[in-house]
N, C-alpha and C positions, 0 to 999 in steps of 0.2 A: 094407927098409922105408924110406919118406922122410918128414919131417915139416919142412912139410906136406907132402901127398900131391898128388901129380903128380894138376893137372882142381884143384887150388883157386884159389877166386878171391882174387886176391892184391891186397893196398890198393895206392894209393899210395905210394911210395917203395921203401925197402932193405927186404929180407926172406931172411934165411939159412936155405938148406934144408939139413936134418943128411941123410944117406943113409947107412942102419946094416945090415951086412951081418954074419948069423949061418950057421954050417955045423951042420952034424948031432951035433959033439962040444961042441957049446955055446961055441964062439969067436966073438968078436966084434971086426968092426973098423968105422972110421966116417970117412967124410970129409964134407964141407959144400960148399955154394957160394950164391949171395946171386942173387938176383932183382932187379931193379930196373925200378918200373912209372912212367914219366914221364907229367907232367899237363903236356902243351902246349897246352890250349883255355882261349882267354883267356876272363874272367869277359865278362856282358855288360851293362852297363852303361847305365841308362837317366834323363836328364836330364830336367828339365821343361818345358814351354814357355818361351816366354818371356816375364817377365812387365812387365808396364806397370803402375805407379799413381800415384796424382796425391796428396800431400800435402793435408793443411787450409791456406785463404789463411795468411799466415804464415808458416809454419814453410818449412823446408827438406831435411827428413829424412823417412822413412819406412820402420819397424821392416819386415820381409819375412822369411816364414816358409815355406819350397820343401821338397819330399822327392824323393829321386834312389831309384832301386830295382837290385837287383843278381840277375845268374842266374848261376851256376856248374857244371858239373859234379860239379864238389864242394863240399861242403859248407864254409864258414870264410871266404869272401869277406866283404872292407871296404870301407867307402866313406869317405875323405878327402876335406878341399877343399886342393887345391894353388893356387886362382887366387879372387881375389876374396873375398868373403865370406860366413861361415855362416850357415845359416838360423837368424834370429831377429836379422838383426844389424840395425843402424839403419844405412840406405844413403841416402849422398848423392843431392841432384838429379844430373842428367846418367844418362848410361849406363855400366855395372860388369857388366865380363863376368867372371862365377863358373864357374872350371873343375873339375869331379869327376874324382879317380881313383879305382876300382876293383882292389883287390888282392885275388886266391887264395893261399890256402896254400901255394899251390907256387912264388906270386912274379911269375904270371903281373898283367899290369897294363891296364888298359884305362880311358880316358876320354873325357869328354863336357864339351858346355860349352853355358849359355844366358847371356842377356843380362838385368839387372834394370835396367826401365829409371823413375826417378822424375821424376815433369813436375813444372819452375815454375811452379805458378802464376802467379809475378810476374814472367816471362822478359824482361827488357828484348828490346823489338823496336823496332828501326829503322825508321823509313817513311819517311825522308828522308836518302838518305847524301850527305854530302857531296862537291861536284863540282871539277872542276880549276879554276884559274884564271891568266888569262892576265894580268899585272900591267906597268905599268911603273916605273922607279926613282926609289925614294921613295913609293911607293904605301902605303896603310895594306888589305891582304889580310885579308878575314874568311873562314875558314871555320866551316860551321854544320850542325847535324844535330838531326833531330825523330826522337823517339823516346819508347817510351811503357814505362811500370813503372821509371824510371829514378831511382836514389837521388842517385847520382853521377855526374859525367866527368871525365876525363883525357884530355887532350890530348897527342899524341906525336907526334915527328918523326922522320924518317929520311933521314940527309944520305948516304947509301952505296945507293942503290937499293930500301931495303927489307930489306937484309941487316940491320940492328937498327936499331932503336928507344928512344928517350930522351923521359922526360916532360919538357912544357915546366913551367915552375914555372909556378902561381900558372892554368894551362888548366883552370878546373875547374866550367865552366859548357857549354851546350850551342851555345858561339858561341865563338871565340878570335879575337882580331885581332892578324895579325902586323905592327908596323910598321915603316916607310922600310925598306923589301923592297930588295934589290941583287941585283945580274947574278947574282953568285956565288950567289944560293940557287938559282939555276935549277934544278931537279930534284929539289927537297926533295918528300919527300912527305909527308904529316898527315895523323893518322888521333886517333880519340878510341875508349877502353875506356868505356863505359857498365855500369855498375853496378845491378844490382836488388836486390832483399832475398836471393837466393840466387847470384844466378851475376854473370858480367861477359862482354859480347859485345865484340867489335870493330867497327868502322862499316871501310868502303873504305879504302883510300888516296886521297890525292888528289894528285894532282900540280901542282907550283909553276913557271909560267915566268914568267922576267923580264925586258923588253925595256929595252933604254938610251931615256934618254926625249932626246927633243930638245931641244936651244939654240935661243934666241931674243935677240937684239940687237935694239932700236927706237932709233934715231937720228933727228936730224934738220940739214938744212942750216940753217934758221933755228929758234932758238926764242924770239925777240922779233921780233915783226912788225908793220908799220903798215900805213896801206894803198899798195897797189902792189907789195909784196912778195910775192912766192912762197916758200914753204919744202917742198924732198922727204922725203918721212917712208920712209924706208928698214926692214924688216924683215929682218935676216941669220938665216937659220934652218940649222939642222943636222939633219938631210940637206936639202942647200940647193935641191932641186928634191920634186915631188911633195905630197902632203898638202896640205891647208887653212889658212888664216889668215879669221880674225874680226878686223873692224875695229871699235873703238869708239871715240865719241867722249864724253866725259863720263860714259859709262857706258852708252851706246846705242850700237847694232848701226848700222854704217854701210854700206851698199851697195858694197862694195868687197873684192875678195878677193884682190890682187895682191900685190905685195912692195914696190912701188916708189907713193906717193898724193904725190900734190902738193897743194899744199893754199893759199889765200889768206886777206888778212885776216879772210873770214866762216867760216874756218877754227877760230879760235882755240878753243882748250879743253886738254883731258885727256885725251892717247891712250893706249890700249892694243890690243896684238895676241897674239889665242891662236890657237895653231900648232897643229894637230893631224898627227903624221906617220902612214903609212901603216898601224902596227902598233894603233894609238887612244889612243896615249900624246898627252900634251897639253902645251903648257907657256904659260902666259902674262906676258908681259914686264911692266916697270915702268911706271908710268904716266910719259907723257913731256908737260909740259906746253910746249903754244907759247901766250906768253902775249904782250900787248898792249905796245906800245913806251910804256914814257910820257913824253908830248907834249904841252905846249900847243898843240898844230899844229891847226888846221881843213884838213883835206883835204877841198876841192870839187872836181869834174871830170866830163866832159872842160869844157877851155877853150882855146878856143870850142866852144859848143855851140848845137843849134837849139831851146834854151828848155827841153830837158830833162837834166836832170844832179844830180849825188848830191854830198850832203854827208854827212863821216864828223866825226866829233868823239869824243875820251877824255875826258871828264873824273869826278873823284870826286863832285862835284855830287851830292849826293842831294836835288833839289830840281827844282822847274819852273822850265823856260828856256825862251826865243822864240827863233824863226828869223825874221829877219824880212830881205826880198829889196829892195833901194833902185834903181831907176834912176838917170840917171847927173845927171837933177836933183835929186834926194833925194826923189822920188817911191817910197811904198810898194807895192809890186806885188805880195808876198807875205809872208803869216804864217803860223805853226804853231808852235803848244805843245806842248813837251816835256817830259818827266815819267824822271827815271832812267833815262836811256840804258843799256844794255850796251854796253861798250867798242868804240868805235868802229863803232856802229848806223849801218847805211845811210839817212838821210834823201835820199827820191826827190822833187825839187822838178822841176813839171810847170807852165812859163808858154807854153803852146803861140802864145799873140797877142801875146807879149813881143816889140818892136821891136827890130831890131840893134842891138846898143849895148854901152855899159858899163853894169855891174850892183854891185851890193854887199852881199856878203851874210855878214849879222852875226849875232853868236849871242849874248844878255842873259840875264844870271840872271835869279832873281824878282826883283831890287828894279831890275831896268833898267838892269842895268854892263853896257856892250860885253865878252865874255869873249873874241872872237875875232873877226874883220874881213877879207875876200877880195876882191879884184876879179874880177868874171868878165867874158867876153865871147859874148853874144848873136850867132851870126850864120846867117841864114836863106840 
């Protein structure tokens, strides 16, 4: 006989079968031997969709309650969570992938895995990243970014390509401005964390180049002039060909865009020159003034002339003066009232019927002093 009996159905696992052998004289002997029924069918394991929800404005969490289901062969299969977290737990914004295992009785293991995903409401979003820029040295560089649900920013840089990043102190508005920019930042790139009530995004990089800005020198060969003088207003610029110059005089835009202006008594003022080189870097020089020689001197000319000719006069005078023109008998042939010259004002005296001759032509304050006295000569 066996126990159990050869045709049972035998469980899972170790089972020792006795086999009891008797003869006709009532002796009895007995040996055993064990069975063993292996469960190799994994359990089967079933995960839930996956799930999306959106919090109240506000808050940033939301409690999440999911059921996983199990099939087995056998009966005594489990379900653990190995990955993420269990149903009923309070789950951050972003997305939390929760992994299930499944174990049988035998050890066999099987898993699944969904996704919980909880939306910000208040997700900072970008709608303006900020863009590259091209600076020259000594520039003041802003960069800026629009963005919306935003608490806070942070401003970052990164002097190694990108490979990390270091807040700048005090970057904590949606604009930073980096000032007197040099060669050496060239390649920095800046980027800003933006902040919401629940999460923090990053904006682009942006990349920083820096150009060497140009030199500028304004000289001049004269810078006291009377009339008859010429002074060269020289422009030395670095890179000394290419790019623009802007000529001003007094603070107005002068018709001239060379390096080299020559300039006469009606010259006189306040110059400057802004250089612009190739790259749109700028630079503008000192102001150079050529000012006025001071002179008692009356300059009339030319002499001789055919009745028409200029007279120049400096003086401090803030008052009305006469010109007055004498022939060479003390005849008056010409007047004109003068009122505050600017330094040495071209007065154009025009005697088109004035006879050859000698002429004389004096300059009176208001109370009628000779202040200056000329001989000319008339000649037709």
């Amino acid at each position: 006989t066996t126990s159990p009996a050869s045709g049972t159905l035998f469980p899972v696992g170790t089972t020792t079968v006795t086999v009891t052998a008797t003869d006709a004289a009532g002796n009895i002997t007995t040996c055993t031997f064990t069975i063993k029924v292996n469960d190799i069918q994994l359990p089967v394991i079933t995960c839930p969709a996956n799930i999306v929800v959106t919090p109240p404005v506000g808050t940033c969490t939301a409690v999440v309650n999911y059921a996983a289901t199990v099939t087995d062969n056998c009966p005594g299969a489990v379900i653990t969570v190995i990955g993420g977290l269990p149903s009923g737990s309070t789950f951050p914004t972003g997305v939390t992938t929760v992994t299930l295992q499944a174990t049988d009785a035998s050890g066999n293991i099987a898993t699944c895995s969904f996704t919980v995903t909880v939306n910000d409401p208040q997700l900072p979003v970008i709608t303006t990243q900020p863009v590259d820029v091209i600076a020259c040295t000594n520039d003041n560089v802003t960069y800026s970014v629009v963005s919306t649900n935003a608490l806070s920013y942070q401003w970052q840089v990164s002097t190694n390509g990108g490979a990390s990043y270091t807040n700048i102190v005090g970057a904590t508005s949606a604009s930073v401005i980096i000032s007197s920019v040099t060669t050496a930042m060239t390649g920095n790139l800046y980027r800003v964390l933006v902040t919401g009530l629940c999460r923090t995004v990053t904006s682009n990089a942006a990349k920083l180049t820096v150009n060497f800005a140009p030199t500028l020198v304004l000289s001049a060969s004269l810078t006291i002039m009377q009339p008859g003088d010429q002074s060269t207003l020289t422009a030395v610029t670095t890179p000394a060909t290419g790019g623009t110059l802007v000529w001003k005089r007094d603070g107005v835009v002068i018709p001239f865009s060379g390096r080299i202006l020559t300039i006469t008594i009606d010259g006189i003022g306040t110059y400057t020159v802004t250089y612009t080189d190739a790259n749109g870097c700028s630079v503008t020089s000192a102001g150079l003034v050529i000012a006025p020689k001071v002179t008692d001197k009356m300059f009339v000319y030319p002499s001789p002339n055919n009745g028409h000719f200029h007279v120049r006069i400096k003086t401090h005078l803030a008052q009305f003066m006469t010109l007055h023109v004498y022939d060479a008998i003390g005849a008056l042939v010409y007047k004109q009232y003068l009122n505050q010259l600017s330094p040495f004002y071209d007065i154009v005296v025009d005697l088109p019927l004035a006879r050859a001759g000698a002429f004389f032509v004096e300059l009176l304050d208001q109370d009628g002093k000779v202040i200056n006295r000329k001989e000319i000569i008339i000649a037709h």
